[in-house]
C-alpha positions in Angstrom: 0.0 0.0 0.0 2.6 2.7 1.0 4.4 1.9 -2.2 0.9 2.2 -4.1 0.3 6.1 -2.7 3.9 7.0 -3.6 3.4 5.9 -7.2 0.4 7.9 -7.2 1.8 10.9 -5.3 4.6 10.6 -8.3 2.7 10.7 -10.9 0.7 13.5 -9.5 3.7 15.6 -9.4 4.8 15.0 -12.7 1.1 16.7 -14.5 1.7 19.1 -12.3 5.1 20.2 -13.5 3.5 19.5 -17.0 0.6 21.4 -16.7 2.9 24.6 -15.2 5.4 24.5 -18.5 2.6 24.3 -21.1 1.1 27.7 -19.1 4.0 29.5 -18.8 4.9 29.1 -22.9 1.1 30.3 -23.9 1.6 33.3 -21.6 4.9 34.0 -23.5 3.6 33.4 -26.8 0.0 35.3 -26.3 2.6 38.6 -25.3 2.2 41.6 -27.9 6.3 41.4 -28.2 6.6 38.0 -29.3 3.5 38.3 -31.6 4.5 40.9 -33.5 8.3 39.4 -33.8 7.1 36.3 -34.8 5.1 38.0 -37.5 8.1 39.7 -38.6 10.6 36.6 -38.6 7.6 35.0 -40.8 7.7 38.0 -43.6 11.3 38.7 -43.5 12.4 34.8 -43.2 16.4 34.0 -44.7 15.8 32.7 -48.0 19.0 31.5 -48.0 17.5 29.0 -45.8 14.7 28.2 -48.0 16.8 26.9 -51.0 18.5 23.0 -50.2 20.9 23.8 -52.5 23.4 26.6 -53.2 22.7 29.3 -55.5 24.6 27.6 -58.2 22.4 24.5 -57.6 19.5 26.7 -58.1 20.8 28.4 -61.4 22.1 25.1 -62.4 25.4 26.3 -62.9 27.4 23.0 -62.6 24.9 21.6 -65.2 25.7 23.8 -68.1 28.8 24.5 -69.7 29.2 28.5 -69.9 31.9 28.7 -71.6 29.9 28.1 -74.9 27.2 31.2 -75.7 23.9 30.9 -75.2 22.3 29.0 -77.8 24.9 27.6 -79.2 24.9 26.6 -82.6 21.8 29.0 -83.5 21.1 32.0 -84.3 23.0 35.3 -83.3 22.2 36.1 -79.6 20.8 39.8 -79.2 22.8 41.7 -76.4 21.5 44.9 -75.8 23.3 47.3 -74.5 22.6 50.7 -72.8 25.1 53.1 -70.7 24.9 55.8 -68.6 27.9 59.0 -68.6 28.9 60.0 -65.2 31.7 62.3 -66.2 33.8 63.2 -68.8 37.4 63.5 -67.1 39.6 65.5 -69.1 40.3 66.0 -73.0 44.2 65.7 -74.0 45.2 67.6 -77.1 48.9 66.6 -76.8 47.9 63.1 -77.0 45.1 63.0 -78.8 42.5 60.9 -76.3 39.8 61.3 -73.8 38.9 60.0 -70.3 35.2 59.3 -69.6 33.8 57.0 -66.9 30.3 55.6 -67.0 27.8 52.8 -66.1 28.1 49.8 -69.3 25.3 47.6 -68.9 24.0 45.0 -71.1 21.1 42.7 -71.3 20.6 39.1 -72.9 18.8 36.0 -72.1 20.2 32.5 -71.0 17.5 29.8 -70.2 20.6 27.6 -68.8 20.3 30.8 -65.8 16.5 30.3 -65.5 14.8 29.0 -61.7 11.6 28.4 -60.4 9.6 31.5 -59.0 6.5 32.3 -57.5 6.3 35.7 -57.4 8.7 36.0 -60.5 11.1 38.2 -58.6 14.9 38.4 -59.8 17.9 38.2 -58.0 20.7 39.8 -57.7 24.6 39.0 -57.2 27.6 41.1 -57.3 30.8 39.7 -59.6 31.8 36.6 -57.6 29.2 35.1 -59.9 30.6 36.7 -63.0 33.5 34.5 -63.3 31.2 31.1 -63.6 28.5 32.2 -66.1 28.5 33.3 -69.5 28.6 37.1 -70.2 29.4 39.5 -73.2 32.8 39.8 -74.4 32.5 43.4 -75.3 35.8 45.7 -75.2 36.6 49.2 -76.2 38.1 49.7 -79.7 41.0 52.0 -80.0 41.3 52.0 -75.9 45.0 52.9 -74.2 43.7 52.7 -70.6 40.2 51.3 -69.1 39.5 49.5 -65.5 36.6 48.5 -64.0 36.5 50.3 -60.5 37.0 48.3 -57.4 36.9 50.1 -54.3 35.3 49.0 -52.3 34.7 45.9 -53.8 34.5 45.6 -57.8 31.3 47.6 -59.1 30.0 44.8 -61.1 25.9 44.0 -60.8 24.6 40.5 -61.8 20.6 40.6 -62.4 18.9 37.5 -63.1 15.5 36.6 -63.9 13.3 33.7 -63.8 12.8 33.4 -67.0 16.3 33.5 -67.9 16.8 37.4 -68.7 20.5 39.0 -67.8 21.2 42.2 -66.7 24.7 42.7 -66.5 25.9 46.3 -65.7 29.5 47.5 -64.5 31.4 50.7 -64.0 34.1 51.5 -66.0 36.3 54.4 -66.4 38.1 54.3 -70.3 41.0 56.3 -71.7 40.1 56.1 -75.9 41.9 57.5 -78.8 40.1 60.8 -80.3 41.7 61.7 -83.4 41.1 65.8 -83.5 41.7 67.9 -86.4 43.5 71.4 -85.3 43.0 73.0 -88.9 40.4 75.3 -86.7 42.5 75.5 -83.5 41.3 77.4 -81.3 37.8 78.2 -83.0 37.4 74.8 -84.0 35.1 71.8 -82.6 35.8 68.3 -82.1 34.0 65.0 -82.3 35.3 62.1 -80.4 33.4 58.9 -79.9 33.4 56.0 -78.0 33.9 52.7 -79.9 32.5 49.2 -78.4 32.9 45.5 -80.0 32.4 42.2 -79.2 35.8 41.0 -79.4 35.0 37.1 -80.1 32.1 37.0 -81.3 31.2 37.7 -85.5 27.6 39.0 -85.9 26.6 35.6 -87.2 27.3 34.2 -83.4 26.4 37.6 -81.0 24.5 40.8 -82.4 24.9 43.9 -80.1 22.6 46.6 -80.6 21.3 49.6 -78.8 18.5 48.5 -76.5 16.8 51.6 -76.5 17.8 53.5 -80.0 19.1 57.2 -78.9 17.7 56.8 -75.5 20.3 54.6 -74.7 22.6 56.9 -74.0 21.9 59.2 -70.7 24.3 61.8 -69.3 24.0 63.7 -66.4 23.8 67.0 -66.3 26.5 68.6 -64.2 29.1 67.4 -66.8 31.0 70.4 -67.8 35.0 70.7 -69.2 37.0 73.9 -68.4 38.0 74.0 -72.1 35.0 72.8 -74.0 31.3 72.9 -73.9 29.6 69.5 -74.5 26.7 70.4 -77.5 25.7 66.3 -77.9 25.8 63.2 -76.9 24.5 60.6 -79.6 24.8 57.1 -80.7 25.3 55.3 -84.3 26.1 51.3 -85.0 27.1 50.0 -87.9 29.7 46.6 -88.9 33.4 46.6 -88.8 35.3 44.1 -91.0 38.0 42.9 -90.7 39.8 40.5 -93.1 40.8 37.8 -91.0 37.7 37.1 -89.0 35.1 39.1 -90.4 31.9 41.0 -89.5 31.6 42.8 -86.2 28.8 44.5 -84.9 30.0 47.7 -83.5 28.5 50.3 -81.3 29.3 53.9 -81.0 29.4 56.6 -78.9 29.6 60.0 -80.2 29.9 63.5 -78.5 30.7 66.9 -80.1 32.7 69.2 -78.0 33.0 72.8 -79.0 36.3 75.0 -77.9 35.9 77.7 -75.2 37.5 81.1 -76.9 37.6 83.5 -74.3 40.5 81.7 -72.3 42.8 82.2 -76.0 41.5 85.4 -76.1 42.9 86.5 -73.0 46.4 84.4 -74.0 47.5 84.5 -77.3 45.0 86.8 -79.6 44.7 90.6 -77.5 48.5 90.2 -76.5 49.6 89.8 -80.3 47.1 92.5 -81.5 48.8 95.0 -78.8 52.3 94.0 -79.8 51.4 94.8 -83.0 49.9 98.1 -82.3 52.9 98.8 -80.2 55.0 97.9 -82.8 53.0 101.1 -85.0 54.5 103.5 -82.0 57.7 104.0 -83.9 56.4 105.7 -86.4 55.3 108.7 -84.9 58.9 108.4 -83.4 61.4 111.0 -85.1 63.5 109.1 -87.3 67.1 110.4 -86.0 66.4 108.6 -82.6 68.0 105.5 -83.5 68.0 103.6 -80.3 63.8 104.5 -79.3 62.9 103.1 -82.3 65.6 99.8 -82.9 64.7 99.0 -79.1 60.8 99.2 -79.7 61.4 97.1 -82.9 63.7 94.6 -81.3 61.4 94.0 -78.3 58.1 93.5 -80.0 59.8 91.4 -82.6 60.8 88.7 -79.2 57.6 89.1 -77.7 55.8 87.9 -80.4 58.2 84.9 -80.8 57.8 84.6 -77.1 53.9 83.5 -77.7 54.6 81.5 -80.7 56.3 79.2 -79.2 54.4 79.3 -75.7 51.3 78.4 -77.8 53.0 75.4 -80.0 54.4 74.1 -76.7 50.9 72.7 -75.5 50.2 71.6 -78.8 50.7 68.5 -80.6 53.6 68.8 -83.1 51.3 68.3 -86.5 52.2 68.9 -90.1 49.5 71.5 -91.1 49.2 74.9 -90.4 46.4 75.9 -87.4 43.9 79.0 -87.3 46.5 80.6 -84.8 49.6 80.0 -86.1 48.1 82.2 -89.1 47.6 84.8 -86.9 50.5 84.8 -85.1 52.6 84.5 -87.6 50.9 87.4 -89.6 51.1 89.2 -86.6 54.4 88.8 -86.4 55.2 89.4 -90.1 53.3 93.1 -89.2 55.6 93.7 -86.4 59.1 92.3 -88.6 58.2 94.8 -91.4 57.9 97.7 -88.6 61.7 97.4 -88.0 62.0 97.3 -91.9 60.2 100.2 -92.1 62.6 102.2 -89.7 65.7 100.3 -91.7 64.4 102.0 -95.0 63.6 105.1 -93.6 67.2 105.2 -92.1 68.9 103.9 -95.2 67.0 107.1 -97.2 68.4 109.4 -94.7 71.9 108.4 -95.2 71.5 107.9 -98.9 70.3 111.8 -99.1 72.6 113.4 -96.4 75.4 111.7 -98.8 74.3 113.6 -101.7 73.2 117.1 -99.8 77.3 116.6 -98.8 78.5 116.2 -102.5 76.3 118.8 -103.3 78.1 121.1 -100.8 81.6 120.7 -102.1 80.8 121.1 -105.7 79.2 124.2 -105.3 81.4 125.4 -102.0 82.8 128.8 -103.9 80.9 130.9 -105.9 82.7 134.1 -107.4 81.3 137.6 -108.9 77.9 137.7 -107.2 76.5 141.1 -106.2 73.6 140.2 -104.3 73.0 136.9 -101.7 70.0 136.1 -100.1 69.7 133.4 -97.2 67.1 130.7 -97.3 65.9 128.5 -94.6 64.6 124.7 -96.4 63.4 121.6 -94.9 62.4 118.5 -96.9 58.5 119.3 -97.2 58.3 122.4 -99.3 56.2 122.5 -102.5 56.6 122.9 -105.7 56.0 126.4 -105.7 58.6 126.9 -103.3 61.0 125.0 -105.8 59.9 127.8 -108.6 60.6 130.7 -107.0 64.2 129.3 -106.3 64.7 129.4 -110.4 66.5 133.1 -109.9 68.7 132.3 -107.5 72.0 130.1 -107.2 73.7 128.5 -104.9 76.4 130.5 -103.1 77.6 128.8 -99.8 76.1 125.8 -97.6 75.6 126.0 -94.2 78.1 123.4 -92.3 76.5 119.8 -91.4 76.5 120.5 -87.6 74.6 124.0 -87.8 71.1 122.6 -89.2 69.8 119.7 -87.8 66.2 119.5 -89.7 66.3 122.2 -91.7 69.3 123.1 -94.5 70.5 126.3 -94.5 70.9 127.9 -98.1 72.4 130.8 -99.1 71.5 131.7 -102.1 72.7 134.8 -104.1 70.7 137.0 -106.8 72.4 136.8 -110.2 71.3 138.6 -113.2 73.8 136.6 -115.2 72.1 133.1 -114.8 71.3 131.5 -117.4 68.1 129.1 -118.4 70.2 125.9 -117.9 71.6 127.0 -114.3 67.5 127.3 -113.3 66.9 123.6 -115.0 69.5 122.3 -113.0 68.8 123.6 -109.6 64.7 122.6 -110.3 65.7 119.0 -111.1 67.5 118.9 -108.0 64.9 120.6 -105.6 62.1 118.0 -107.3 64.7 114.8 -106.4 64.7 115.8 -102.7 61.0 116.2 -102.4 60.6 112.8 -103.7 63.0 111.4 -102.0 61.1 112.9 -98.4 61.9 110.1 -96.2 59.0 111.7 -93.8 56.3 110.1 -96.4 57.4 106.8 -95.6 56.4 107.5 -92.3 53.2 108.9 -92.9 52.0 106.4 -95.5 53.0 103.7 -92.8 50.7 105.1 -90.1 47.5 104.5 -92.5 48.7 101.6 -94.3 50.2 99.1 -91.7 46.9 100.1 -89.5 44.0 99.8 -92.1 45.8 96.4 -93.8 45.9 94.7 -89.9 41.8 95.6 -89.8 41.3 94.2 -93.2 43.2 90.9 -92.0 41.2 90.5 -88.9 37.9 91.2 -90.5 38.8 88.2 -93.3 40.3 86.0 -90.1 37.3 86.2 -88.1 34.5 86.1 -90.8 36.4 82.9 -92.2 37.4 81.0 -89.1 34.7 82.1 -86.4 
């Protein structure tokens, strides 16, 4: 009996420890905390966890071979292709290229990559997965530099779809070849483009194409260069051959940039245009200061080969003449005939002082004159003032030091004088008047001016 009522007593105890668990969980699990979790962990569950197989297991991965295209042995696969410009980096004239960086991405099908869905929801993987599936072996043509940005980790986007669609985007930052034409430089513009190529594949096995036609190609809108303004983007495809592989579908990228003028103005066009109105300063110089005007001469002549050559040393070294070479080197042709000017003008003045001195010592003595009269002449009287010297002969010149601008004549009335005396003395007054070395000077102050406005007004009507 005692043994009975312990068994009993046991058992008791044992629902009663029973019955106290199974009440303490339904107050745990009726708490608003714990509901509301539990609904969450149900929405939000890993679905890692829900697959029993790895996500190459559910794209079937190991059961394909990628290293063949999709549809292999058919028809061309389409790859379309879109991008997206996030900068244009810099534009080198020296060496001919650009840098841009933007988003490539490019879309395709693969039923090898297709899974079972319910709510036909993609999913996404970043470039670990790359390297095992099949993807688009597109390249940039005529490319020095490119590299697909890594930091932190590479900026590659995998996209796949149920039903076996790709979206396969990346960003890339390219260095390409732009091959510019200068005939214009500065006032010209330039078109560059952007050149991409499947690098395997002939259009008979992959056909890339743009997936939206001009609105596959966005930009954004802050883009701006220091030394170009961007007018377009656009794109254009057509096939590239090539003799020992064939037909390639090839994509392009074009943009048209268009030279800022202001920054040149500033450099090279108003410093030559006031080294060459500088250079006009001599003549309003007077022509027995020797040193003013061989100084001003010499110095504008080196300035304007100082800007030459500051201007072809950020240039590349072409064969063909550029828009501001011609004006620089007209310019300086302007400023080189200046100190010509001056050399002629000087050259005159010897040449006439020579002969004024001749003419001194052959007519140095004069006998049997009654009456002398004293003349004072510079080199711009008229031909009237050459008539009324047809009575009068030439007695005795003034020395060289005791006129310096105007000759003094003394000349003496003679009765005697005949008609071939007169014809002698008015052939010589008429060679000094056209031999005036003042003219040159004041033919150059209208001509060298209005022939530098006529050049700019064909320049910029021409080039602008």
């Amino acid at each position: 009996m005692p043994y009975f009522t312990k068994l009993l007593l046991l058992i008791f105890c044992f629902v009663l420890l029973v019955e106290s668990r199974r009440h303490r969980r339904r107050r745990w699990t009726t708490h608003p905390d714990v509901q509301r979790a539990s609904h969450i962990f149900k929405r939000n569950r890993d679905l890692t966890k829900a697959w029993k197989g790895k996500t190459e297991q559910l794209l079937r991965v190991d059961e394909h071979d990628f290293t063949m295209r999709p549809a292999f042995g058919g028809p061309a696969i389409p790859v379309g292709v879109d991008v997206q410009v996030e900068s244009l980096d810099s534009i080198s004239e020296v060496d001919m290229d650009f840098t841009m960086t933007l988003y490539l991405r490019h879309y395709w099908k693969d039923e090898r990559l297709s899974f079972p869905s319910t709510n036909n929801k993609s999913m996404t993987f970043d470039g670990r997965l790359v390297k095992k599936i099949w993807v688009p072996d597109v390249f940039f043509v005529h490319s020095k530099r490119s590299f697909i940005h890594d930091t932190t980790t590479d900026n590659i986007m995998l996209r796949v779809f149920p039903d076996g669609h790709v979206l396969y985007s990346m960003r890339v930052t390219v260095t390409a070849m732009c091959n510019m034409d200068f005939s214009h430089f500065p006032l010209d513009s330039q078109t560059c483009s952007l050149e991409l190529e499947s690098y395997a594949y002939t259009d008979e096995d992959l056909m890339l194409y743009w997936k939206n036609g001009n609105e596959s190609l966005k930009t954004d809108e802050k883009i701006s260069l220091s030394q170009f303004l961007i007018q377009k983007f656009h794109t254009t495809s057509r096939l590239a051959f090539y003799s020992s592989t064939g037909w390639y579908n090839r994509l392009y990228i074009n943009f048209t940039l268009r030279r800022h003028i202001f920054f040149f103005l500033l450099q090279t066009y108003f410093p030559a245009t006031l080294m060459v109105m500088l250079s006009w300063v001599s003549f309003w110089i007077d022509r027995r200061a020797v040193p003013a005007r061989v100084s001003l001469g010499i110095t504008t002549v080196l300035t304007m080969s100082t800007i030459i050559t500051g201007v072809n040393a950020s240039m590349p070294r072409v064969s063909y003449i550029k828009a501001v070479d011609i004006y620089l080197w007209v310019s300086f042709v302007f400023v080189f005939l200046s100190v010509l000017e001056y050399a002629a003008v000087n050259y005159l003045t010897t040449v006439q002082e020579r002969k004024e001195r001749k003419l001194r010592e052959r007519f140095s003595c004069s006998c049997g004159i009654p009456h002398s009269k004293t003349m004072m002449l510079d080199g711009n009287y008229s031909e009237s003032d050459a008539n009324s010297l047809a009575g009068y002969t030439r007695n005795q010149m003034a020395p060289e030091e005791e006129k310096p601008e105007k000759m003094v004549v003394h000349l003496a009335m003679s009765n005697e004088s005949n008609s071939s005396r007169k014809r002698g003395l008015k052939g010589h007054v008429g060679l000094r008047i056209i031999q005036n070395t003042h003219a040159i000077d004041k033919y150059s102050r209208l001509i060298f001016p209005g022939t530098y406005i006529f050049f700019n007004l064909i320049y910029w009507s021409v080039f602008s």
